[in-house]
Every structure is written in structure tokens, then in C-alpha cells.
TIMI-2910 file (N, C-alpha, C, CB; in pm, 1 decimal, decimal comma, always signed):
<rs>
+----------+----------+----------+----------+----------+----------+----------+----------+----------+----------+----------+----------+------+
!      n_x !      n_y !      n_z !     ca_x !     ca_y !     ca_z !      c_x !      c_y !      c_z !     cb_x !     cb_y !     cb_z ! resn !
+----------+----------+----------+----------+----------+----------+----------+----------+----------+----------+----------+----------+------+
!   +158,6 !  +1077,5 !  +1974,4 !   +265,8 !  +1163,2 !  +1924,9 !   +204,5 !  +1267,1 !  +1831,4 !   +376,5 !  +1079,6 !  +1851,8 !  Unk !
!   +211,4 !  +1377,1 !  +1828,8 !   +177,6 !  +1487,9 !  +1755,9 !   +242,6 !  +1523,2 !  +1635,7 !   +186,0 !  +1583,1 !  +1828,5 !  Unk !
!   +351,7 !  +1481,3 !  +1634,1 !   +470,1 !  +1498,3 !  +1502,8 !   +591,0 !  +1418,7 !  +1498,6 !   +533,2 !  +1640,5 !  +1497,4 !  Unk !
!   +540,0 !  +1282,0 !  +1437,8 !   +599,3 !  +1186,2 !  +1439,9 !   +704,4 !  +1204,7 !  +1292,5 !   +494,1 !  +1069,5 !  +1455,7 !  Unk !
!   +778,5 !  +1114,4 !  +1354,8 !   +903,4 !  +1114,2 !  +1210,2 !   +862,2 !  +1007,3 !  +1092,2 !  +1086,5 !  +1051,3 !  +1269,7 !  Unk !
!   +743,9 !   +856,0 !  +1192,7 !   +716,1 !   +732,8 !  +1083,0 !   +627,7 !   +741,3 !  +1150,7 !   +791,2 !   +590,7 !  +1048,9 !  Unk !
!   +542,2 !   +728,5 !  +1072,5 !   +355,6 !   +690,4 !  +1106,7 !   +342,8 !   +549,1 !  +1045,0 !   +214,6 !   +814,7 !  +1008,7 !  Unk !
!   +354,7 !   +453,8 !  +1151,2 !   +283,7 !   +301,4 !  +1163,3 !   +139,8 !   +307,0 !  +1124,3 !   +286,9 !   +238,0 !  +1321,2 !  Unk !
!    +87,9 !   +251,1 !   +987,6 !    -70,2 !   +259,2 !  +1009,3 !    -67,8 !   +104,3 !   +978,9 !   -179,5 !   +375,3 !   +895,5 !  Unk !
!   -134,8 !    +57,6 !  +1037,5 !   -188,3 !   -100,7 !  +1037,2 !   -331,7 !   -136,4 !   +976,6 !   -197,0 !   -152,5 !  +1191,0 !  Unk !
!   -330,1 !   -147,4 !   +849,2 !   -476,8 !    -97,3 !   +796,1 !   -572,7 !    -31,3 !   +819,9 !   -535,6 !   -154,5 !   +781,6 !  Unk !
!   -515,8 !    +86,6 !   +784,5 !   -620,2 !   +240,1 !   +806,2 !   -755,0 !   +227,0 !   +771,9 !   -577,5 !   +372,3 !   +708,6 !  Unk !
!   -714,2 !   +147,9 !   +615,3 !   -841,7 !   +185,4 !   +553,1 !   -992,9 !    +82,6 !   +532,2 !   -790,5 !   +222,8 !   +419,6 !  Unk !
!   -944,5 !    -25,5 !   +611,5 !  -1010,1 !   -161,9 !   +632,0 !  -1174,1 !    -34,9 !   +712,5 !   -879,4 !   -319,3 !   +779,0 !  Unk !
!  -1269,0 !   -111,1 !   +631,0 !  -1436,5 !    -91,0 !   +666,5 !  -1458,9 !    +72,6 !   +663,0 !  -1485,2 !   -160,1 !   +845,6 !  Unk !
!  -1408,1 !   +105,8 !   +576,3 !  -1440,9 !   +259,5 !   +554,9 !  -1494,3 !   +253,6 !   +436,6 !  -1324,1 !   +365,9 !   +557,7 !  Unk !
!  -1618,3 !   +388,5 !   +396,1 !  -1670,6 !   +417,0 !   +287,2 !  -1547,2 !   +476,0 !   +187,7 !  -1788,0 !   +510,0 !   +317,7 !  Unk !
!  -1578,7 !   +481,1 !    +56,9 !  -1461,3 !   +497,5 !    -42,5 !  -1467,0 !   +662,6 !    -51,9 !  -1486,2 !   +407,6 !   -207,3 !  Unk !
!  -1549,0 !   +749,0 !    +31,3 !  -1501,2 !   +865,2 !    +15,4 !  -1363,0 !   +909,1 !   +151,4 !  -1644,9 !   +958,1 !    +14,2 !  Unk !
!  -1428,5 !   +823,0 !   +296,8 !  -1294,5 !   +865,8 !   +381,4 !  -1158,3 !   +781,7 !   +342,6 !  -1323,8 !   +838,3 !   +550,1 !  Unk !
!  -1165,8 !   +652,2 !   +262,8 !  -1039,7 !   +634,2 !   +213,7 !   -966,1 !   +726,6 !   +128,2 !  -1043,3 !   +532,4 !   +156,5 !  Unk !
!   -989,5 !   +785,7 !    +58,2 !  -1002,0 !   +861,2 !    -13,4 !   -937,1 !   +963,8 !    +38,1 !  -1109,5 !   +871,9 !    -45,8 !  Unk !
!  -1029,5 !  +1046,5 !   +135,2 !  -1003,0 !  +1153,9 !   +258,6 !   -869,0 !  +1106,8 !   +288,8 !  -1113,2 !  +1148,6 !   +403,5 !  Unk !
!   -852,1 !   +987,5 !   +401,2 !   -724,1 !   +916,4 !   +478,5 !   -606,1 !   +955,7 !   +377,7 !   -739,3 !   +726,3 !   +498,7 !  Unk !
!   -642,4 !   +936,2 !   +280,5 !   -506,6 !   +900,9 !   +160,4 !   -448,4 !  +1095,7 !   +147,2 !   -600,0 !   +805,7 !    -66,7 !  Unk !
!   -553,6 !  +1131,7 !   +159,6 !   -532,0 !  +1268,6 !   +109,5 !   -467,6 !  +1349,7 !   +272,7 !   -708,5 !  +1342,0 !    +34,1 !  Unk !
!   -498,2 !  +1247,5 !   +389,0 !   -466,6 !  +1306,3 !   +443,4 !   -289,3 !  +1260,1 !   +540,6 !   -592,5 !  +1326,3 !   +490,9 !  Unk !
!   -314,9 !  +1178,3 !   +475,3 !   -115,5 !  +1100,2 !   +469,6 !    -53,9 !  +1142,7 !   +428,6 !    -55,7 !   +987,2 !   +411,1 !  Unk !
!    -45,7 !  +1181,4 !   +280,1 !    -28,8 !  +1268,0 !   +220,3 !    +32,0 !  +1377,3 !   +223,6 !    -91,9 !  +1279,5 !   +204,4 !  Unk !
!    -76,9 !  +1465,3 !   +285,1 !    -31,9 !  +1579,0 !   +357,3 !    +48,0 !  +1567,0 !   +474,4 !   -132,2 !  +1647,3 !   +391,1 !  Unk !
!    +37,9 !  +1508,6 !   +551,0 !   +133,7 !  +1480,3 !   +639,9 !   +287,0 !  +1426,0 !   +632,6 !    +76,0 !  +1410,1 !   +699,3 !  Unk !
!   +289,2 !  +1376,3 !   +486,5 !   +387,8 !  +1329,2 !   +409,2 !   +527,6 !  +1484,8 !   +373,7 !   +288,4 !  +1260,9 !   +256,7 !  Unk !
!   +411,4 !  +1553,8 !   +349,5 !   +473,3 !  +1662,3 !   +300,3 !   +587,6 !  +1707,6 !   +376,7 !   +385,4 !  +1759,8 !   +287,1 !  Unk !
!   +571,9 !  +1715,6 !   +489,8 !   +659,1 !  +1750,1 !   +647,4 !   +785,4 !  +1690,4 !   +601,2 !   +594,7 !  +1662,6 !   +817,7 !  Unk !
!   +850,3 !  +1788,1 !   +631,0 !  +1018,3 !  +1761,7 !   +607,6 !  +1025,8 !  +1603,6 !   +726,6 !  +1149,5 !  +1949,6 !   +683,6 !  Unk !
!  +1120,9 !  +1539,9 !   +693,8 !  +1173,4 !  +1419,3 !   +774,2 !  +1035,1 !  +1356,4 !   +800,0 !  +1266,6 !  +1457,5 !   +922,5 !  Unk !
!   +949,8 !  +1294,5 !   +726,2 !   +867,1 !  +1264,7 !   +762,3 !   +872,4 !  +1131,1 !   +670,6 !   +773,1 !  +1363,0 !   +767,1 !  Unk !
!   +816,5 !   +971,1 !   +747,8 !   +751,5 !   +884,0 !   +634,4 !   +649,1 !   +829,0 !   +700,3 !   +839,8 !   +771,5 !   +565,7 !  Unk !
!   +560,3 !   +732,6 !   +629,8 !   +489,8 !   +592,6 !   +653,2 !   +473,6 !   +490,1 !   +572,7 !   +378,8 !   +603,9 !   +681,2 !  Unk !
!   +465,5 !   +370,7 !   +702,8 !   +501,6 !   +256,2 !   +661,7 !   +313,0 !   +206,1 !   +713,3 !   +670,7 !   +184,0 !   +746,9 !  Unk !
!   +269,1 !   +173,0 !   +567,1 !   +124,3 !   +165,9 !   +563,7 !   +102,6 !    -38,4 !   +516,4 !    +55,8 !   +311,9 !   +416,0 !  Unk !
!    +56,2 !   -128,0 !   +619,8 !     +4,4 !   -223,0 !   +566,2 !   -139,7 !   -232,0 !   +525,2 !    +33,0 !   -304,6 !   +635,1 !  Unk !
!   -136,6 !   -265,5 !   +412,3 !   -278,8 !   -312,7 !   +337,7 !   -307,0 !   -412,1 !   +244,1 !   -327,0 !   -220,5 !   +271,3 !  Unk !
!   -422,4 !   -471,3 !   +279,5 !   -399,2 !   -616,4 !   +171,9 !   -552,9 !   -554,1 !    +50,9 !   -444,3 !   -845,1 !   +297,7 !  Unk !
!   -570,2 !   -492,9 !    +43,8 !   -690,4 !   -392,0 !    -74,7 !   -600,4 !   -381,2 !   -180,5 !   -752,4 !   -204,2 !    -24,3 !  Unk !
!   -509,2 !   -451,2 !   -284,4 !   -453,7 !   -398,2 !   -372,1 !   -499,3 !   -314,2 !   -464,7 !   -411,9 !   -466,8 !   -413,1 !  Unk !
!   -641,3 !   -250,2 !   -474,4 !   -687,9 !   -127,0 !   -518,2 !   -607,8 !    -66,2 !   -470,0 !   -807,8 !    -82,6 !   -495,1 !  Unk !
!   -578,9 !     -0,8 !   -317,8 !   -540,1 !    +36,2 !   -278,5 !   -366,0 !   +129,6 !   -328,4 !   -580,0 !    -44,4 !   -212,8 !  Unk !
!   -341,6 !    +23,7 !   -372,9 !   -161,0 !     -2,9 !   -368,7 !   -127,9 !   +115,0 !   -462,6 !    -87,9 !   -181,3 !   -444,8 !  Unk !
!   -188,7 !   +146,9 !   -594,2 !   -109,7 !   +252,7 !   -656,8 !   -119,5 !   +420,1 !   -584,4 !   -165,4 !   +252,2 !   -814,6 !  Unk !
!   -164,6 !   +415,0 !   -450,5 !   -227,2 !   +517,3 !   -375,0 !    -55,5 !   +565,6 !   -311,6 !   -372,2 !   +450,7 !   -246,3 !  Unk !
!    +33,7 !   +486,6 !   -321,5 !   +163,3 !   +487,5 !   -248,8 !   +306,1 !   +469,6 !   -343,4 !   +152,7 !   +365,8 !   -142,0 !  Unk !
!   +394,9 !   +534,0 !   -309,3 !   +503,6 !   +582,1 !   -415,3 !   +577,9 !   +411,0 !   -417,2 !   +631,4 !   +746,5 !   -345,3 !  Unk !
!   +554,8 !   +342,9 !   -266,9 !   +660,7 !   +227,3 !   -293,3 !   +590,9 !   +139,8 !   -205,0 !   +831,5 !   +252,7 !   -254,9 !  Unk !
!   +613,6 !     +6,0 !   -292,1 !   +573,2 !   -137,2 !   -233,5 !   +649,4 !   -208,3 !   -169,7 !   +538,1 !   -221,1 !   -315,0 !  Unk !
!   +642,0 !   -281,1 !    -14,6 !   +733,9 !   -362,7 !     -3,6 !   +623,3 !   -496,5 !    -21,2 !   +828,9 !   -339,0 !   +136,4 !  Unk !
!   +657,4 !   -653,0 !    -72,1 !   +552,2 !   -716,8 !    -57,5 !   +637,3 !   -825,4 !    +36,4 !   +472,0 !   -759,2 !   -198,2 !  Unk !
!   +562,6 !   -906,4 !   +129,6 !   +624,2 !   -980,9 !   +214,7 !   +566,7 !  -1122,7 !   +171,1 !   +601,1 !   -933,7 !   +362,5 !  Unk !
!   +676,8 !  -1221,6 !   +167,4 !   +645,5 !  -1343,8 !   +160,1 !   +688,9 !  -1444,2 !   +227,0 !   +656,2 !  -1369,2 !    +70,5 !  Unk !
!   +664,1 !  -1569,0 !   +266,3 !   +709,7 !  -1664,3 !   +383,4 !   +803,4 !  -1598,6 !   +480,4 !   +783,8 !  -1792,2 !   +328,0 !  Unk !
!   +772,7 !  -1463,7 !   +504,4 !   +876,4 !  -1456,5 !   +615,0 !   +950,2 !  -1325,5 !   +555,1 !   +982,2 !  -1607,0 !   +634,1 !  Unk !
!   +976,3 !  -1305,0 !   +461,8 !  +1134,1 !  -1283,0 !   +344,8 !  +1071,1 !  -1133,6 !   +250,5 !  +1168,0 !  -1480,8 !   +183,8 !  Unk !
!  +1116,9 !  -1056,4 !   +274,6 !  +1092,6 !   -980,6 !   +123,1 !  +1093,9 !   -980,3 !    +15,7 !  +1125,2 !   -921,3 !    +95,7 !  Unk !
!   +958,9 !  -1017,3 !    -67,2 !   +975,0 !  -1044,7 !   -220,1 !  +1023,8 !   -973,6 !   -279,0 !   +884,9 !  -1060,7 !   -289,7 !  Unk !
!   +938,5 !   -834,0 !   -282,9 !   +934,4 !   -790,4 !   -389,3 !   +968,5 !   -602,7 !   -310,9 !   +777,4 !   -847,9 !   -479,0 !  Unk !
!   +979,0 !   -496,0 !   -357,1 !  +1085,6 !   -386,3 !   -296,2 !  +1103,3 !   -297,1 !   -439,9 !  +1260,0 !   -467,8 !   -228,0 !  Unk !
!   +952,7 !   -204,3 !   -460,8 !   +964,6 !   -145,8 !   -582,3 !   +841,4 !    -47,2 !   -602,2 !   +974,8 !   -254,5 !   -689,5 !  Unk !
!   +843,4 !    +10,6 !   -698,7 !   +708,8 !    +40,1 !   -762,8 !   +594,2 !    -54,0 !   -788,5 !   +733,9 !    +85,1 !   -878,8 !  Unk !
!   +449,9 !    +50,5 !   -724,6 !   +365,3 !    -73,7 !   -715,7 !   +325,8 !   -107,7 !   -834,1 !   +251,1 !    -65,5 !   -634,8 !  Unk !
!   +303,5 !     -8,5 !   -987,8 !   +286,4 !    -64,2 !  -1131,4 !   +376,6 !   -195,9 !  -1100,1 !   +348,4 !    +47,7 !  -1272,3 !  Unk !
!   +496,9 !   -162,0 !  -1057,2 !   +578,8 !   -277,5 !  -1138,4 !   +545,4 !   -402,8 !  -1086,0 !   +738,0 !   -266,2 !  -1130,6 !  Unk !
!   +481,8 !   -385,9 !   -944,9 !   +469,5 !   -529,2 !   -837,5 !   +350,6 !   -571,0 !   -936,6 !   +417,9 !   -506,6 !   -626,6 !  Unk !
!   +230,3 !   -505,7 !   -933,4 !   +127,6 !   -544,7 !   -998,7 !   +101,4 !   -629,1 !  -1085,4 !    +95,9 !   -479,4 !  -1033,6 !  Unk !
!   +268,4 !   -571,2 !  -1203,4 !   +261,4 !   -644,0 !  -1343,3 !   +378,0 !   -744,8 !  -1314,8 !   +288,7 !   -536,9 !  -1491,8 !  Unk !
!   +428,4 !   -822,3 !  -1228,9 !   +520,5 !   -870,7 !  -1193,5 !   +498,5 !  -1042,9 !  -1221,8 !   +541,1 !   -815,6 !  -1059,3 !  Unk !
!   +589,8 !  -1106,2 !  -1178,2 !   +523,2 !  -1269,3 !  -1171,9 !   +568,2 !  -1253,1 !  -1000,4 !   +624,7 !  -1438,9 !  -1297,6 !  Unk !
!   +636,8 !  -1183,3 !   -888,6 !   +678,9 !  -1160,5 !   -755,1 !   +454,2 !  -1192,6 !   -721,0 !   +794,8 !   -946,8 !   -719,8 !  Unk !
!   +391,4 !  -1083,1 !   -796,6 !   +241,6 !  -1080,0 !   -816,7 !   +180,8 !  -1201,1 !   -735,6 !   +202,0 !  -1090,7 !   -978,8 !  Unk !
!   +197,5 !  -1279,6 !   -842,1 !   +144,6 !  -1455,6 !   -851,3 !   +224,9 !  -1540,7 !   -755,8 !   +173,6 !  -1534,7 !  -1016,8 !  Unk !
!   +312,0 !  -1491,7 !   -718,2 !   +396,8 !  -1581,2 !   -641,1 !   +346,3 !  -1519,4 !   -478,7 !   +584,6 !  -1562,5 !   -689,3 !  Unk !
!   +341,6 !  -1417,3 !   -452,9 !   +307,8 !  -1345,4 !   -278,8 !   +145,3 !  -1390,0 !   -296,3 !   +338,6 !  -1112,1 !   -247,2 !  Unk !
!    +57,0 !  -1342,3 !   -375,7 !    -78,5 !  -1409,0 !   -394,3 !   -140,3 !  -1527,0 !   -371,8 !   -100,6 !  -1407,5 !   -486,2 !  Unk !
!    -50,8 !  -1600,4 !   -510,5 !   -117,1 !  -1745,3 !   -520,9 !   -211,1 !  -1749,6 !   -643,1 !   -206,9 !  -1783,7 !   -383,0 !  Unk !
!   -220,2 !  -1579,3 !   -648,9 !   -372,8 !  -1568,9 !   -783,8 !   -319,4 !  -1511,1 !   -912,4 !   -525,9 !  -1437,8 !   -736,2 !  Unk !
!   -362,0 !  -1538,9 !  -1047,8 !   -305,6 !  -1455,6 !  -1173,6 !   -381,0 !  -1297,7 !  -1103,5 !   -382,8 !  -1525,9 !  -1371,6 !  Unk !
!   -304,2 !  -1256,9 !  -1163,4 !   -355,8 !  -1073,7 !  -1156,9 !   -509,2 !  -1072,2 !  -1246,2 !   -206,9 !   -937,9 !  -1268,2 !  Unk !
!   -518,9 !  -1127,9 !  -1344,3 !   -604,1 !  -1131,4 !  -1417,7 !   -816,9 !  -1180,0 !  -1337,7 !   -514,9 !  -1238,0 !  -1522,5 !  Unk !
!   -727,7 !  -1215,4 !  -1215,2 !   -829,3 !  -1292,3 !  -1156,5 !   -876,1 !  -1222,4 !  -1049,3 !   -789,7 !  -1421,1 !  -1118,7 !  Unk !
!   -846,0 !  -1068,0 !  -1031,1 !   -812,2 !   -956,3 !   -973,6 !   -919,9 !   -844,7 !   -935,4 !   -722,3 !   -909,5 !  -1053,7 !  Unk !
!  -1066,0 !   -854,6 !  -1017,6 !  -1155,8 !   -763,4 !  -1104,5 !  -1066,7 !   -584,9 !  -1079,1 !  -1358,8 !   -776,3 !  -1026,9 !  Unk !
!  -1060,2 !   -572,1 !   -936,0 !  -1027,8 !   -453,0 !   -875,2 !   -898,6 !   -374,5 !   -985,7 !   -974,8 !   -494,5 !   -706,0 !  Unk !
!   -780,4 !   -453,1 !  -1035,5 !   -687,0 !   -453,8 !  -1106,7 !   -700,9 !   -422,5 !  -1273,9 !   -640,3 !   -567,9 !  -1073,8 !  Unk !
!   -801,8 !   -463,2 !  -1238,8 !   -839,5 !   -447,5 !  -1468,7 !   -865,4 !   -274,3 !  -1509,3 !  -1075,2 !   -557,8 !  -1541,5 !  Unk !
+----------+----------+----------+----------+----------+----------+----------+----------+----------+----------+----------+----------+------+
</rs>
């Protein structure tokens, strides 16, 4: 599709150097810009996560959590979709 309305990316950024993630992001982005335009981006790199205006986080099945990613980050929804303190995170500090 050449000019899609939702761009499905299924971890874009999995085994790329940190300058084309980087690039990718910048170039979603832009593509973002386009009137009627979204994407729905999975990634488990929570570096990643403040790269995007909104988090959905999925758990047993169910939607946890449905927000800003600061807020998921600093959340206890966090520790509960994880399993890990945030603190235990290095990428996060």
C-alpha cells in the first residue's frame, strides 16, 4: 500500500543499529504527519517506548494499561505486565 490510513509495524526496530532506529522513528513520524493517518507499533525495547505519544500495554490476554508512556513507566500496571521493578531496568534510569 503506498498511502495507508494505519501502518501495522510488528517490531520495526528489532536488530538494527541505534542510528536507523533512530532514522525509522524519524521516519514514522513523518509519515504520521499525513492527515488521517496512524500506527499501531509493537515493541518490547522499552527504551524504545517514550519514542511514541501513547502506550497500549497488553496483559494475560486483557488491556492493562491505555496511556502515556511516562505514566506506564512510572506505574505499578509497570511491575505487574513485566514481572520486573522498573528499577531493575538499566535502559530506564
Amino acid at each position: 500500500a503506498t498511502s495507508p490510513k494505519v501502518m501495522l509495524l510488528d517490531e520495526p526496530f528489532s536488530n538494527l543499529d541505534p542510528y536507523w532506529v533512530k532514522r525509522l522513528c524519524q521516519i514514522i513520524r513523518a509519515e504520521l504527519q499525513q492527515v488521517d493517518r496512524c500506527s499501531v507499533v509493537s515493541i518490547h525495547d522499552l527504551a524504545l517506548a517514550r519514542e511514541f505519544d501513547r502506550l497500549i500495554a497488553l496483559y494475560d490476554g486483557s488491556i492493562a494499561f491505555d496511556g502515556s508512556p511516562d505514566k506506564f513507566l512510572n506505574s505499578s500496571d509497570f511491575e505487574k505486565v513485566f514481572r520486573i521493578k522498573r528499577s531493575e531496568v538499566s535502559s530506564l534510569r
